[in-house]
C-alpha positions in Angstrom: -18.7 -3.3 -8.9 -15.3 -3.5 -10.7 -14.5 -7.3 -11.4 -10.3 -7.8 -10.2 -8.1 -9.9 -10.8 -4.4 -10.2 -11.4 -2.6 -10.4 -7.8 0.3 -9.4 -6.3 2.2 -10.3 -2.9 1.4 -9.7 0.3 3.6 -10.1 3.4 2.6 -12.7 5.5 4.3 -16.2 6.3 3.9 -18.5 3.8 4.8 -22.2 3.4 8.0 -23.2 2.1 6.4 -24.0 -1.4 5.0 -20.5 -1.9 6.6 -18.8 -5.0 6.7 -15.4 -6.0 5.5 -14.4 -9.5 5.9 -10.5 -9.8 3.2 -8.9 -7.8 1.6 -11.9 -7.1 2.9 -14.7 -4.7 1.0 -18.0 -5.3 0.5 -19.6 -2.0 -0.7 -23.4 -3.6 -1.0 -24.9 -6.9 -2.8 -28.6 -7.1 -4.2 -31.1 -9.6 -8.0 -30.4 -9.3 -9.1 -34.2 -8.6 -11.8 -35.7 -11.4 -10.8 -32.9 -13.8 -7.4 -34.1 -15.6 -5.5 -30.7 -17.1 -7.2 -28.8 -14.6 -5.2 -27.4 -11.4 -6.2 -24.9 -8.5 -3.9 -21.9 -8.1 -4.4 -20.2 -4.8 -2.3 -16.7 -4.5 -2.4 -13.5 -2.7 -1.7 -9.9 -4.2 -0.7 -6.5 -3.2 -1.2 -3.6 -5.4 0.3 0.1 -4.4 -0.8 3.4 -5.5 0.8 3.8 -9.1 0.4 -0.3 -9.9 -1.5 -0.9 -13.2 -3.5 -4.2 -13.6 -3.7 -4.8 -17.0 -6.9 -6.3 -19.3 -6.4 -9.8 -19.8 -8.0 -13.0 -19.0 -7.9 -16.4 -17.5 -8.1 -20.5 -19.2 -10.5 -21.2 -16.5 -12.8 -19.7 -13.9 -11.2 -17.1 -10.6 -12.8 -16.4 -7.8 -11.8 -14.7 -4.5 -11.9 -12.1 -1.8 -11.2 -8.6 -1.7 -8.8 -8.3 1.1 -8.0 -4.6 1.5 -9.9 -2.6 -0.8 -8.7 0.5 -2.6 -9.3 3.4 -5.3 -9.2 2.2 -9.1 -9.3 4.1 -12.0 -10.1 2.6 -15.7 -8.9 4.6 -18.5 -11.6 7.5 -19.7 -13.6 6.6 -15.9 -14.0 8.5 -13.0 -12.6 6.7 -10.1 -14.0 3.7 -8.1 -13.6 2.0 -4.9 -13.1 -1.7 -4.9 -14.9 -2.6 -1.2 -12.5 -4.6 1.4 -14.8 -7.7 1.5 -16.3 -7.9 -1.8 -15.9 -11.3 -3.6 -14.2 -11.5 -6.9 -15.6 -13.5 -9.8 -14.3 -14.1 -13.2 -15.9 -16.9 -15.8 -13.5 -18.1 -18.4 -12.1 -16.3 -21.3 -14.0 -12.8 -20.1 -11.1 -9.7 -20.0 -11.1 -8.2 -16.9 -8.5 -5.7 -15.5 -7.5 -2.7 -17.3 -7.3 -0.4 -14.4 -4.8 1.5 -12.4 -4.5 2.0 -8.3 -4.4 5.3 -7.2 -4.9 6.8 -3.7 -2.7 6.2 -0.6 -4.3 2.6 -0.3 -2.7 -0.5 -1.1 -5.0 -3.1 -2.7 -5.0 -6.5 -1.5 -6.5 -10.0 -2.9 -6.7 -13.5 -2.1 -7.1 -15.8 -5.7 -8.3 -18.9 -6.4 -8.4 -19.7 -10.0 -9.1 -23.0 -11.7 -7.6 -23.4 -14.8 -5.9 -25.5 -17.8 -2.8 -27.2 -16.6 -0.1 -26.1 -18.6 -1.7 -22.5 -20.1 -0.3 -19.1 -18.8 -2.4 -18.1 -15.8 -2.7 -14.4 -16.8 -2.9 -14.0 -20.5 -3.5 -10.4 -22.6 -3.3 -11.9 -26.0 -7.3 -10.9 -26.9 
């Protein structure tokens, strides 16, 4: 299984406090209570045939649900399929990513990372 991550919006009504980051549209963001600098970053995602995710890496853990799987394809790989339903899970500081959507199928994600207050949620500097 392909780990994903990097998210992207999906249309659906959303509170008033929902902001929209690219392809990604982040639903919550709170203090993570007992942890100071930590917060919790919930977001949905919507990638279509053509988007690239690129390799990079999280300041904290994600985990999440595959919403509407689609057809990946890493560079130099044959292509995969990323299963509606299968659960997303990414440890700190491990690059993940790095692939391309291709297919007629939009894929979808629901995000919940928990990272360093104040570091970029998605970062490719490694």
């Amino acid at each position: 299984m392909l780990a994903v991550a990097f998210c992207a919006g999906v249309p659906l009504q959303l509170p008033a406090a929902a902001q929209s980051a690219g392809p990604r549209t982040e639903l919550k963001r709170v203090d993570l209570s007992g942890a100071p600098g930590m917060e919790v970053i919930t977001s949905v995602g919507e990638y279509k045939p053509g988007d690239e995710v690129p390799l990079h890496f999280h300041h904290g853990v994600e985990t999440g649900y595959v919403l509407q799987g689609a057809t990946v394809q890493m560079p130099g790989k044959e292509p995969s399929m990323i299963a509606t339903g299968a659960p997303i899970s990414n440890l700190r500081d491990v690059r993940h990513g790095g692939y391309k959507v291709i297919g007629e199928t939009n894929l979808k994600l629901l995000t919940v990372h928990i990272v360093d207050k104040g570091k970029p949620l998605y970062d490719t500097s490694k």
